[in-house]
KEKOL-102026 format. One line per 3 residues: number of its first residue (from 0); their letters; for each residue y, z, x of N, C-alpha, C. Coordinates in nm, 2 decimals, decimal comma, always signed. Layout:
residues N
NUM) a) Y Z X Y Z X Y Z X; ...
//
This chain:
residues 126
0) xxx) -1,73 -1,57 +0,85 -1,67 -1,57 +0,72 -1,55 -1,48 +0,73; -1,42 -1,51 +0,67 -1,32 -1,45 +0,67 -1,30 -1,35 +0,57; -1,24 -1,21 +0,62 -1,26 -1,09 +0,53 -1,17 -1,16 +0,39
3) xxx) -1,18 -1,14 +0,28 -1,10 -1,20 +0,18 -0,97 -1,09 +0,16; -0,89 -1,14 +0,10 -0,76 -1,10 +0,06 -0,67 -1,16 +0,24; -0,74 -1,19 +0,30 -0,64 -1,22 +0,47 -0,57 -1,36 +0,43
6) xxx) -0,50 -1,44 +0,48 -0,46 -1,53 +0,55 -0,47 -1,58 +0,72; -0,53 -1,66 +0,73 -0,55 -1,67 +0,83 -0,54 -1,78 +0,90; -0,46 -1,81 +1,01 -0,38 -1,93 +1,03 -0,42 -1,97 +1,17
9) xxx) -0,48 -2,08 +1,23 -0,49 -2,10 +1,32 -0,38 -2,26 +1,40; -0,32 -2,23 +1,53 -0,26 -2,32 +1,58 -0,33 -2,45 +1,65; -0,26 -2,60 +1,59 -0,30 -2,70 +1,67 -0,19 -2,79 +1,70
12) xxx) -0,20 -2,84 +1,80 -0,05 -2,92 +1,83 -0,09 -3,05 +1,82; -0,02 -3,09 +1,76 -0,01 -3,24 +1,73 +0,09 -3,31 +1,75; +0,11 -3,39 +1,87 +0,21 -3,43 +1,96 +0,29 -3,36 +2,00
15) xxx) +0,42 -3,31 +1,97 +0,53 -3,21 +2,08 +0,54 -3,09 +1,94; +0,46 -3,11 +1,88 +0,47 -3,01 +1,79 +0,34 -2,91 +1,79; +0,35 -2,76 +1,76 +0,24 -2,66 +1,72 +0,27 -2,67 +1,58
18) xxx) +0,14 -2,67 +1,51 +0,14 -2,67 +1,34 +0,06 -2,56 +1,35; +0,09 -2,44 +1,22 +0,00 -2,33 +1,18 -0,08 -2,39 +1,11; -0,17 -2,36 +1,10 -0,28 -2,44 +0,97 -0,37 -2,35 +0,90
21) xxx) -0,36 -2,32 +0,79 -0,41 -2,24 +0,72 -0,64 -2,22 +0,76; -0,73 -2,15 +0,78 -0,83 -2,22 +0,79 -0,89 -2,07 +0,64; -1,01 -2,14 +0,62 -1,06 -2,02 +0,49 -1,21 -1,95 +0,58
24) xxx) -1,29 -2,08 +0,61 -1,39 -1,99 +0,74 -1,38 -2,08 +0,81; -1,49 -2,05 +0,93 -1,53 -2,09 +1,10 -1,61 -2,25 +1,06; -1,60 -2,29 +0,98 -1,71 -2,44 +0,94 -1,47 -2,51 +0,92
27) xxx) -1,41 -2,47 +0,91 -1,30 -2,52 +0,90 -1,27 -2,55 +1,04; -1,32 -2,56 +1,12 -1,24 -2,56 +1,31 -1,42 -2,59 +1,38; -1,35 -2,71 +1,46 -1,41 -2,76 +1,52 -1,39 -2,76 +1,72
30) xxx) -1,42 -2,79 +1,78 -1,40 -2,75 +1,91 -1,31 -2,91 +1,95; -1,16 -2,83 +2,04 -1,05 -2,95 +2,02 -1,04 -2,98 +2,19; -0,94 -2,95 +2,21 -0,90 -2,98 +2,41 -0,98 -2,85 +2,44
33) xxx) -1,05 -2,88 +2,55 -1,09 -2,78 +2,63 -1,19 -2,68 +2,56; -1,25 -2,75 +2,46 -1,33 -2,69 +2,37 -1,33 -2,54 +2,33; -1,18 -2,55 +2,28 -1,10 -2,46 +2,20 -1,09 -2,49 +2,07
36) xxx) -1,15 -2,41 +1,98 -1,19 -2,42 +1,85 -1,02 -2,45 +1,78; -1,03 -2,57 +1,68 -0,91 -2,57 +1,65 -0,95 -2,65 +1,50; -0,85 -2,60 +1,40 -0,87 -2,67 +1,27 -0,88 -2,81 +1,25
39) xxx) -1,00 -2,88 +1,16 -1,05 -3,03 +1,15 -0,93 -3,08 +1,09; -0,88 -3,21 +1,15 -0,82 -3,27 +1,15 -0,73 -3,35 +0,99; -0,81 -3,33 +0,92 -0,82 -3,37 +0,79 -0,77 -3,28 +0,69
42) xxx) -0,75 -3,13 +0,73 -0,72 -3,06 +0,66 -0,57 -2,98 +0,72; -0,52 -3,05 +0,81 -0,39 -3,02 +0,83 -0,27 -3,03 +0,81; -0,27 -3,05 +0,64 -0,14 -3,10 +0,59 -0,08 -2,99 +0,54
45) xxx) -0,13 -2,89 +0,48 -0,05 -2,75 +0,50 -0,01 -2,72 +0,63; +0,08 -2,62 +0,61 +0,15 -2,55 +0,76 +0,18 -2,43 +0,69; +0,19 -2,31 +0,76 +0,25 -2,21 +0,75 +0,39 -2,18 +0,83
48) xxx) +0,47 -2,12 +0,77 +0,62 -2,08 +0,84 +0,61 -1,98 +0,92; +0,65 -1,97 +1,03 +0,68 -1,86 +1,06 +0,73 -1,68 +0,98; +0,80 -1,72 +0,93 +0,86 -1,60 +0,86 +0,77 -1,55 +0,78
51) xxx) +0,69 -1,63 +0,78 +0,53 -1,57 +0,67 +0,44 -1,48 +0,74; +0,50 -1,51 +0,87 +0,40 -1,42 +0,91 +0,38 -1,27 +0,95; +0,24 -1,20 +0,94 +0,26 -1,07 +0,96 +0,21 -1,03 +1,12
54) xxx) +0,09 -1,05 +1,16 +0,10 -1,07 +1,31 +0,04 -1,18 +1,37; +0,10 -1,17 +1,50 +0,03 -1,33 +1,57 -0,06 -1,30 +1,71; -0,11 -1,37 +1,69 -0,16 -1,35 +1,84 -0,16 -1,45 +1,97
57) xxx) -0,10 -1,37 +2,08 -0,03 -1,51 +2,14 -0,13 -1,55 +2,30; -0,13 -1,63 +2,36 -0,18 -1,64 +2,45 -0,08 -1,64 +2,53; -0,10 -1,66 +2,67 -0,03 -1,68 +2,78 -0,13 -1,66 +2,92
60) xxx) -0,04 -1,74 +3,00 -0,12 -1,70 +3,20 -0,07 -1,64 +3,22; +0,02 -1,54 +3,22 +0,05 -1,39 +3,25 +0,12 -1,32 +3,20; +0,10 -1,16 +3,16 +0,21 -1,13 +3,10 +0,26 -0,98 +3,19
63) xxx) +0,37 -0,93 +3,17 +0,40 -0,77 +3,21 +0,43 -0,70 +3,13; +0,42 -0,53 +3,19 +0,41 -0,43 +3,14 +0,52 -0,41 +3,04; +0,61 -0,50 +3,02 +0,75 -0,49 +2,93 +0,71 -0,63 +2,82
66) xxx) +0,62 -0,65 +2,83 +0,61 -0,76 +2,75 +0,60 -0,86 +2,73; +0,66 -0,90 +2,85 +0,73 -1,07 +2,86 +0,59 -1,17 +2,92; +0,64 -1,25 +2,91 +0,52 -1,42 +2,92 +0,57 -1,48 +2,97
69) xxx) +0,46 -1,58 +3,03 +0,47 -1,67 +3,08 +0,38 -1,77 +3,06; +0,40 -1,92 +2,96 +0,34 -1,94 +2,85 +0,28 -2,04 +2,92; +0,26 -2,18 +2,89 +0,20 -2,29 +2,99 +0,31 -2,46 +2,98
72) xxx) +0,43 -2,36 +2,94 +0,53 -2,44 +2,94 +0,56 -2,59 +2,88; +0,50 -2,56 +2,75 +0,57 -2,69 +2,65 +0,64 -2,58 +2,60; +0,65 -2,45 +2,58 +0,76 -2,39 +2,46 +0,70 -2,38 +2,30
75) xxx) +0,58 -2,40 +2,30 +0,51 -2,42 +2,16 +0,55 -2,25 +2,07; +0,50 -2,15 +2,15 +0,47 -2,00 +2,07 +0,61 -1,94 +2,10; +0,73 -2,03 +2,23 +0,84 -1,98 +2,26 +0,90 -2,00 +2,12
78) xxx) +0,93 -2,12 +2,04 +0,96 -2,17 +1,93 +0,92 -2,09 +1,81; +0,80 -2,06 +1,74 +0,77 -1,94 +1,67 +0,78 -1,80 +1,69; +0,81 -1,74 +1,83 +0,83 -1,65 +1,81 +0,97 -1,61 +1,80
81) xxx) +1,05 -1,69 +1,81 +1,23 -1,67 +1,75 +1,22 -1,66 +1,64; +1,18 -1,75 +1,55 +1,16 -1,74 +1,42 +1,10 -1,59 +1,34; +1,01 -1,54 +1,38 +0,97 -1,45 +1,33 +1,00 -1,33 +1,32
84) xxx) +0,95 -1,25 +1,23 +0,96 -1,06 +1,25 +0,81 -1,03 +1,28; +0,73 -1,12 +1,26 +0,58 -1,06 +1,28 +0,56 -0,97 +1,42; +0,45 -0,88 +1,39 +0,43 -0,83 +1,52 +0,33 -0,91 +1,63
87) xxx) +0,36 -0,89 +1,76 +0,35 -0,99 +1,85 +0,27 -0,94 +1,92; +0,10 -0,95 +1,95 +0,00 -0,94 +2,00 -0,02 -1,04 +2,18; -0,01 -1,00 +2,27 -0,04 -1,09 +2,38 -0,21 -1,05 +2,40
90) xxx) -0,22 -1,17 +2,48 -0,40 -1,15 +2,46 -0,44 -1,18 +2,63; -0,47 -1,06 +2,69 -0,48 -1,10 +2,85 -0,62 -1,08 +2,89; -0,64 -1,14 +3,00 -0,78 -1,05 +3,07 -0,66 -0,93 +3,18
93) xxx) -0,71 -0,85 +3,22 -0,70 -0,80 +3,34 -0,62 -0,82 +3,45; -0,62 -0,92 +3,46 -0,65 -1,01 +3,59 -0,51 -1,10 +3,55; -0,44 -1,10 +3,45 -0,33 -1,20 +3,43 -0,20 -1,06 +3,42
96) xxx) -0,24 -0,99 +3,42 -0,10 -0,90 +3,42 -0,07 -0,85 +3,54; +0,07 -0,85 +3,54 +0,15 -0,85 +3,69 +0,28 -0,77 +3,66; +0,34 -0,70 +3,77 +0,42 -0,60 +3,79 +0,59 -0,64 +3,67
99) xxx) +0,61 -0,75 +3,72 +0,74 -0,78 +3,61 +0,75 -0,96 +3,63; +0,80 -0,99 +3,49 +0,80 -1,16 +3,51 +0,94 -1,17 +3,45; +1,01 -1,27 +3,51 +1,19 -1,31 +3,51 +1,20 -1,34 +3,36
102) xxx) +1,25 -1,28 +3,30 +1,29 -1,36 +3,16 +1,44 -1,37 +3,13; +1,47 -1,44 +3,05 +1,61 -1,47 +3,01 +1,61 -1,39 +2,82; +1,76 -1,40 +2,82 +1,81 -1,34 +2,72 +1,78 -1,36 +2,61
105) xxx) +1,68 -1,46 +2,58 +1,63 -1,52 +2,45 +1,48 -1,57 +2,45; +1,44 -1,49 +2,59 +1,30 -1,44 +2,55 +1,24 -1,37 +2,44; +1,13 -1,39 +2,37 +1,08 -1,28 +2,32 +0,99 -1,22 +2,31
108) xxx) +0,97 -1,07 +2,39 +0,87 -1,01 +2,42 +0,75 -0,95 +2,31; +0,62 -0,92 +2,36 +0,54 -0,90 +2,31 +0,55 -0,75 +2,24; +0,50 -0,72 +2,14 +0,49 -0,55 +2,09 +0,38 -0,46 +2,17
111) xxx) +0,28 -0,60 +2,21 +0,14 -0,45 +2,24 +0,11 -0,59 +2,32; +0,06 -0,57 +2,43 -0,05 -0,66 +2,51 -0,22 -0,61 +2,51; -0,25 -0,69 +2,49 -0,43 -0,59 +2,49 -0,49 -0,72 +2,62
114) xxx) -0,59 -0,65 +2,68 -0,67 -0,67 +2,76 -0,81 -0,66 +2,76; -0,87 -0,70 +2,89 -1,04 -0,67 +2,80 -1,05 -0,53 +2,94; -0,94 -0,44 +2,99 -0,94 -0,35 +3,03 -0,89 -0,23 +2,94
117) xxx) -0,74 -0,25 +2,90 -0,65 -0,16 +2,90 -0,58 -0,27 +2,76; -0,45 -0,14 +2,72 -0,38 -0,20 +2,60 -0,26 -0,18 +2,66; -0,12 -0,21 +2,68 +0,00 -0,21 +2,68 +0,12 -0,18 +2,61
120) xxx) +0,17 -0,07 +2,56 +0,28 -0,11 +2,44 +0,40 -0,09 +2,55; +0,46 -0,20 +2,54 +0,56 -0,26 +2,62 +0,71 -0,12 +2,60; +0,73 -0,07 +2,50 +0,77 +0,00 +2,44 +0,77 +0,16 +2,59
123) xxx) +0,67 +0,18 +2,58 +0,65 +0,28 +2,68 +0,70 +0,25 +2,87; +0,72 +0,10 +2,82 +0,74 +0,08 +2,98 +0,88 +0,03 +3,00; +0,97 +0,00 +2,90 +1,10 -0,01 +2,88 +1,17 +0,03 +2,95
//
């Protein structure tokens, strides 16, 4: 059950598109590709904007100590995170963080990377 007063938005892509989709609890999301819990199908005609949002949480296969990703290359969370001011959570194990990854000028790096070792604020490693 979701704490009340939150918003809570989970991503599903639906053809070359990532849609936000609002969910209210855990009986709203069903298991999707790769049996990755994702909002039922039926209920995805809302979307959230980017600009709405306050923080995200991102995935990726690797990130560095400055921030940066390396995502699994459709560009889905590359696309939302231009858009936004929200704060930018990366979500690693251990084992996916690496010394420095190439980015270009219109990257946009993470605020904090957390791990299931250690936490990152990219900030300190600037």
């Amino acid at each position: 059950h979701f704490k009340k007063g939150l918003s809570v938005y989970i991503p599903k892509v639906e053809g070359d598109e990532l849609k936000i989709i609002p969910v209210q609890t855990w009986e709203d999301l069903i298991p999707g590709s790769f049996k990755i819990l994702e909002p039922i199908k039926d209920k995805t005609k809302a979307c959230a904007s980017p600009d709405e949002m306050d923080l995200i949480l991102v995935p990726g296969i690797s990130f560095d100590k400055q921030g940066h990703r390396i995502g699994h290359g459709k560009g889905f969370y590359d696309r939302i995170l231009k858009k936004t001011k929200a704060f930018k959570v990366g979500l690693a194990f251990e084992e996916q963080i690496v010394e420095k990854i190439e980015h270009e000028g219109h990257d946009v790096p993470m605020d904090l990377v957390i791990t299931d070792s250690f936490t990152i604020n990219p900030h300190l490693h600037a």
